[in-house]
C-alpha positions in Angstrom: 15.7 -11.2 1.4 17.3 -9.4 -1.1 16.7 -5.5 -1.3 15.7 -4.3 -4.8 16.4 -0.7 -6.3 15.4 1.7 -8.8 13.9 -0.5 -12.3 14.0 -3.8 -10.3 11.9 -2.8 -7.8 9.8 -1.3 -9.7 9.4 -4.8 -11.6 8.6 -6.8 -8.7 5.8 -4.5 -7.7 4.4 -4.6 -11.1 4.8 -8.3 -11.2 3.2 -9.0 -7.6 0.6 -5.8 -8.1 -1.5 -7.9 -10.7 -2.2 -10.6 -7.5 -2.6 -8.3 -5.0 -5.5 -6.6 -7.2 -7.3 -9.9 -7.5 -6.5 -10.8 -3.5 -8.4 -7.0 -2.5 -11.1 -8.2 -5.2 -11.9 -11.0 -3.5 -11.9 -9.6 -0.1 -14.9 -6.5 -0.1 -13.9 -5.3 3.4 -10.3 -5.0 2.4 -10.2 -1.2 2.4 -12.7 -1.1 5.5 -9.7 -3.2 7.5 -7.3 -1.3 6.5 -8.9 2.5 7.6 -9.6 0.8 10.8 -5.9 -0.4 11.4 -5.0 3.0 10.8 -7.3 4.5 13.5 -6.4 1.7 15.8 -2.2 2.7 15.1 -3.0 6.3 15.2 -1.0 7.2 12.6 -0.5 10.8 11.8 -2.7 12.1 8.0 -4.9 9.1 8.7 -1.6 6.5 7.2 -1.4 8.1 4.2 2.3 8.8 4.7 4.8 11.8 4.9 4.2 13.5 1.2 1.2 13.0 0.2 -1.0 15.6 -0.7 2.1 17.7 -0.9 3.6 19.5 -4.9 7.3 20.5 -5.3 
């Protein structure tokens, strides 16, 4: 697999977000799964990840 940077990356997420929309469309307990993976990993800030929530 080849690691992408900066404006590539940013390319392939926009090109792959438009199916991954439709994919959590068509699956209502998407967001529901993925809270409870979080609990069940215990993941520190509930898995939202190291900066958010923070400025600066």
């Amino acid at each position: 697999m080849t690691l992408l940077r900066d404006e590539h990356l940013a390319a392939a997420f926009d090109h792959a977000s438009r199916t991954y929309d439709t994919l959590v469309a068509a699956n209502p307990g998407y967001h529901a799964h993925l809270r409870r993976s979080v609990h069940r990993l215990g993941l520190p800030g509930q898995g939202q990840g190291p900066n958010r929530g923070r400025t600066g």
